[in-house]
C-alpha positions as CSV (number, residue, x, y, z in Angstrom):
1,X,-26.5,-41.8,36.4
2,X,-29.9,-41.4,35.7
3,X,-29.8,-41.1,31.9
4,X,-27.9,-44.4,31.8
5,X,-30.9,-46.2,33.6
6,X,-33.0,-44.7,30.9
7,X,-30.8,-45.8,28.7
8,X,-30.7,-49.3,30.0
9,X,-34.5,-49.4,30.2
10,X,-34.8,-48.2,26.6
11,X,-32.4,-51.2,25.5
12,X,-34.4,-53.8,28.1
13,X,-37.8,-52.8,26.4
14,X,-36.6,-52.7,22.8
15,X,-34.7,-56.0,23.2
16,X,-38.5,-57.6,25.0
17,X,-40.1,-56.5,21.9
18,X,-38.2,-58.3,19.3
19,X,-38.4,-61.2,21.6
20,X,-42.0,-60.9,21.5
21,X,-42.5,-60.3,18.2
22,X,-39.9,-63.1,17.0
23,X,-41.8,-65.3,19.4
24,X,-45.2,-64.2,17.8
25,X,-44.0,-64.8,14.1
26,X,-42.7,-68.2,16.0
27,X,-46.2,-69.1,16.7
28,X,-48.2,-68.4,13.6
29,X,-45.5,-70.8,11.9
30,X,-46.3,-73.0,14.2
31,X,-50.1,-72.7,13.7
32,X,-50.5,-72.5,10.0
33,X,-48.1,-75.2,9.5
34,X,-50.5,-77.1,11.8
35,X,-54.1,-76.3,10.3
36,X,-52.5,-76.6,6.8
37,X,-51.8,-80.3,7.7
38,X,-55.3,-80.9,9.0
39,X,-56.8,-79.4,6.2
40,X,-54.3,-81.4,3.6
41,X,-55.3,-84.6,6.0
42,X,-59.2,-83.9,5.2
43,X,-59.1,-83.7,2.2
44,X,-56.9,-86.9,1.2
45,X,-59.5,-88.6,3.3
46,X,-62.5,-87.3,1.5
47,X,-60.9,-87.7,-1.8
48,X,-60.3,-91.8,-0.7
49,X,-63.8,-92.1,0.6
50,X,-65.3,-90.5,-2.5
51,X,-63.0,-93.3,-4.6
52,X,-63.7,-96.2,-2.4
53,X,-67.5,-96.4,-2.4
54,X,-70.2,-96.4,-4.7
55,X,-73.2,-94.2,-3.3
56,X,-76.7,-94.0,-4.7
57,X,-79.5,-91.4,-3.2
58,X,-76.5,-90.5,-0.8
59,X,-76.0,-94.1,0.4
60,X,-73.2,-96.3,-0.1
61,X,-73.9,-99.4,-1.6
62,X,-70.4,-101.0,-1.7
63,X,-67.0,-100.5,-2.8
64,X,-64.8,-99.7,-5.8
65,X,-62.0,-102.1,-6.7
66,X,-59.6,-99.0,-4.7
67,X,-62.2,-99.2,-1.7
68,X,-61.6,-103.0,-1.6
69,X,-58.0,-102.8,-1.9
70,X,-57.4,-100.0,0.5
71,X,-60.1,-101.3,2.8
72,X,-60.3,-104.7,2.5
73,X,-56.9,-106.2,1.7
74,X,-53.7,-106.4,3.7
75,X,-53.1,-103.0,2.5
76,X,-55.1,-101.4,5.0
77,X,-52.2,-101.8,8.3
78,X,-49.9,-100.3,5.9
79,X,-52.0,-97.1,5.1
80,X,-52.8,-97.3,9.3
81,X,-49.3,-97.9,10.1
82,X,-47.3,-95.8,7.2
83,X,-48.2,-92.2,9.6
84,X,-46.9,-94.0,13.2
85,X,-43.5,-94.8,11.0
86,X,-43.4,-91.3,9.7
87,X,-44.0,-90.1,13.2
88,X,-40.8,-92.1,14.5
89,X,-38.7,-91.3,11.4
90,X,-39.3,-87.2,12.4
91,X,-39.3,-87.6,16.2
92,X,-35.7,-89.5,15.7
93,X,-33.9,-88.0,12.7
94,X,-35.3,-84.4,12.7
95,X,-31.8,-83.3,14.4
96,X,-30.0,-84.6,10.9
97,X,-33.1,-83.0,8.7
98,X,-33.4,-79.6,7.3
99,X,-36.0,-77.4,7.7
100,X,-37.2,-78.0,4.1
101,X,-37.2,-82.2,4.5
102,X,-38.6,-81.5,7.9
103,X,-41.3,-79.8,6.4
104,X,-41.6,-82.1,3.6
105,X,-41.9,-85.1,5.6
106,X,-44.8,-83.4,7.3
107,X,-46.9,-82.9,4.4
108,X,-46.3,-86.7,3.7
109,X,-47.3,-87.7,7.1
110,X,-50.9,-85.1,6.9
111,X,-51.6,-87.1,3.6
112,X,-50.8,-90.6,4.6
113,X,-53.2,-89.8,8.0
114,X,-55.8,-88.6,5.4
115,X,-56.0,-91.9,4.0
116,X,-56.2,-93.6,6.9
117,X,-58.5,-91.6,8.6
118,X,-60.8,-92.0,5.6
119,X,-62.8,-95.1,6.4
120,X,-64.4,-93.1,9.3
121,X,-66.4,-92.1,6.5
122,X,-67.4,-95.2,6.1
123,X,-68.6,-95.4,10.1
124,X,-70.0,-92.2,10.6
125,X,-72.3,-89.8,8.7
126,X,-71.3,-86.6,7.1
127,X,-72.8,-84.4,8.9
128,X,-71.7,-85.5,12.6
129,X,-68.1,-85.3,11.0
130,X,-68.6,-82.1,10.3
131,X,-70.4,-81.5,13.5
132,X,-67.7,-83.0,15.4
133,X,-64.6,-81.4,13.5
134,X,-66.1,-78.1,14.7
135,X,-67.0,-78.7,18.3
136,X,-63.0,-79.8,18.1
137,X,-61.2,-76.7,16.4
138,X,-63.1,-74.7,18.9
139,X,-62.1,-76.9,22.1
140,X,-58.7,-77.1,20.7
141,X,-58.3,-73.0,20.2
142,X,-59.9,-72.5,23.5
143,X,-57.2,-74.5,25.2
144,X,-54.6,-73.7,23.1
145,X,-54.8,-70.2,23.7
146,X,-55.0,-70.6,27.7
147,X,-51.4,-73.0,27.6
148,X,-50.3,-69.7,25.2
149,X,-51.4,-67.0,27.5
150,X,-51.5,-69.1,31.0
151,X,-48.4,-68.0,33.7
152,X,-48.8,-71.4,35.4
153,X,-46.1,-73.6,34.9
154,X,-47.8,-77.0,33.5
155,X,-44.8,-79.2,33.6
156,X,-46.3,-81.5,36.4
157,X,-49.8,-81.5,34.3
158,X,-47.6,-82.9,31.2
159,X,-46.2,-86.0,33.4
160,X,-49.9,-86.8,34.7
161,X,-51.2,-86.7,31.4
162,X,-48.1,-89.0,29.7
163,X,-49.2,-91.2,32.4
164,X,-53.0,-90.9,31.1
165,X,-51.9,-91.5,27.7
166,X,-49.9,-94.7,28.3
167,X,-52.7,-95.5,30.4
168,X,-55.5,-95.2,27.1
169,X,-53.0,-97.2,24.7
170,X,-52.6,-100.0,27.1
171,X,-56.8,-99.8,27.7
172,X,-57.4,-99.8,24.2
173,X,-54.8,-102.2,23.4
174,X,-56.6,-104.9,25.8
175,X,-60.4,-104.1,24.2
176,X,-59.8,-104.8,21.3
177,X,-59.8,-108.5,23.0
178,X,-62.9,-107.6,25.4
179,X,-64.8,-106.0,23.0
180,X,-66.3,-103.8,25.4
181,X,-68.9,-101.2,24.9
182,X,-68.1,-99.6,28.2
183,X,-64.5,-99.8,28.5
184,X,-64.7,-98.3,24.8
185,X,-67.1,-95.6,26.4
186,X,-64.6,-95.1,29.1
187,X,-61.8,-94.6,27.4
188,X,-63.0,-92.3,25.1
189,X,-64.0,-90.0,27.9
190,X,-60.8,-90.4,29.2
191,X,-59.2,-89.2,26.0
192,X,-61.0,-86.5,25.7
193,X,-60.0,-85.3,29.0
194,X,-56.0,-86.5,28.1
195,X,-55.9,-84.7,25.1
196,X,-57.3,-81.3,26.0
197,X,-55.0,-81.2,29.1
198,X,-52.1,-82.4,26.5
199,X,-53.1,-79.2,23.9
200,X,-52.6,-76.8,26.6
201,X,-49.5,-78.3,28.0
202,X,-48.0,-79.0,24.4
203,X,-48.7,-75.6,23.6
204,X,-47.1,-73.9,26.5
205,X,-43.8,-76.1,25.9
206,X,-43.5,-75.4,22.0
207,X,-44.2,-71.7,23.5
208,X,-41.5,-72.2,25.8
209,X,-38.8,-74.1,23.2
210,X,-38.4,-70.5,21.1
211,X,-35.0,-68.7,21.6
212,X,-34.4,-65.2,20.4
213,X,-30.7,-66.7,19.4
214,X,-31.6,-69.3,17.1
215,X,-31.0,-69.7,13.5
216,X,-34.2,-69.5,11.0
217,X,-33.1,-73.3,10.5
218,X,-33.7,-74.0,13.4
219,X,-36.3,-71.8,14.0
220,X,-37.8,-73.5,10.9
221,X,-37.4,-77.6,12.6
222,X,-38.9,-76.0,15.9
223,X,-41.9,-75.2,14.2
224,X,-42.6,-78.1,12.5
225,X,-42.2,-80.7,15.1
226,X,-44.5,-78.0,17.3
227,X,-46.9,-78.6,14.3
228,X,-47.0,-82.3,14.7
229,X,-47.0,-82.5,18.0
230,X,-50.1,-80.1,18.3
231,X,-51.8,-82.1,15.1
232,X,-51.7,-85.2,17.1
233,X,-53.3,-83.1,19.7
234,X,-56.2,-82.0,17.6
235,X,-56.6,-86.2,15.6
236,X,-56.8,-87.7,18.7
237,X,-59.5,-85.1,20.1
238,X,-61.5,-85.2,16.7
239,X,-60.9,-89.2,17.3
240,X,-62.5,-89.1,20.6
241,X,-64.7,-86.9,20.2
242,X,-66.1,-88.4,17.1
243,X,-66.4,-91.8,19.7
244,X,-68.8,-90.2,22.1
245,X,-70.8,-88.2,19.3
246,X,-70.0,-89.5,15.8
247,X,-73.7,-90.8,14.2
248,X,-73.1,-94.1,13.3
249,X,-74.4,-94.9,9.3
């Protein structure tokens, strides 16, 4: 009797460490499919600033023929709203995709957001990007690895913070009539806040959507869409961020 409770306990033990190291192997995907979009997404958007404009003694003194085009034509709402339509065409037909187009669709969306995130070059200096970018990657890790390690359940956070998030598109939606200095100031702070609640709770539920049992196809779709959904996370705090300490040119 007693050597089959052993034997039981062996099996339990063996069978929670494949779990955890499947779930591990899970979240590096996860990750490096992540910070390889970032990094794909800054450098489409320093390669289109570095096109755009024509600098002298390191300041810009107008715009290439691409600058004007991308920047100053009716061009520019389709490079701004090309990554919202690739974010749709993944959150609805990922269930049809493979992994491989899944993935492939990703890199297209990391480059399309490079090249719309490149005018903030345009707005803010170098140097407070760079500033910026880092005070986020280490916000982002911080919280990232508390919704990875964290035994609280954050469901009830997540519905809050939809809320907050329907509640800074609306907000922005509106001041962009006002024109308001504070509400902009407001909402930015705001954001901040939403966004570095939503990295923790994201990251807990693409934590929670592994399963030992399924397939490295969908394995491989699981970690993708857990890449997106945590790149959002980190734009929109870089965005926000940038807001409230970006140094304007």
């Amino acid at each position: 009797m007693e050597f089959n409770k052993q034997s039981t306990s062996v099996r339990s033990s063996a069978s929670e460490a494949i779990i955890d190291q499947g779930l591990r192997a899970y979240m590096l995907k996860v990750y490096n499919y992540m910070a390889s979009g970032v990094l794909l997404t800054g450098l489409i958007a320093l390669a289109f600033f570095k096109m755009a404009v024509v600098s002298e003694g390191g300041q810009i003194i107008g715009l290439t023929n691409f600058g004007n085009t991308i920047y100053g034509s009716g061009l520019k709402w389709v490079i701004m709203l090309a990554p919202l339509a690739v974010v749709f065409y993944m959150s609805f037909g990922i269930a049809k995709m493979s992994a491989a187009k899944a993935q492939t669709t990703f890199w297209v969306f990391a480059a399309l957001m490079g090249a719309s995130l490149s005018s903030i070059f345009l707005i803010y200096t170098g140097a407070s990007i760079t500033r910026v970018f880092f005070i986020t990657a280490g916000t982002f890790g911080a919280m990232s690895i508390y919704g990875y390690t964290t035994k609280k359940d954050l469901t009830k956070l997540g519905s809050f913070l939809m809320m907050g998030l329907f509640g800074i598109i609306i907000a922005s939606i509106v001041n962009i009539f006002m024109k308001s200095s504070m509400m902009y100031f407001v909402i930015s702070i705001i954001g901040v806040l939403v966004f570095v609640g939503l990295t923790t709770y994201d990251t807990q539920k693409i934590k929670n959507m592994y399963m030992a049992s399924d397939s490295g196809e969908l394995i491989g779709k699981k970690a993708v869409m857990g890449a997106l959904t945590l790149y959002l996370d980190f734009i929109n705090l870089f965005i926000m961020l940038l807001r409230l300490f970006g140094q304007r040119r």
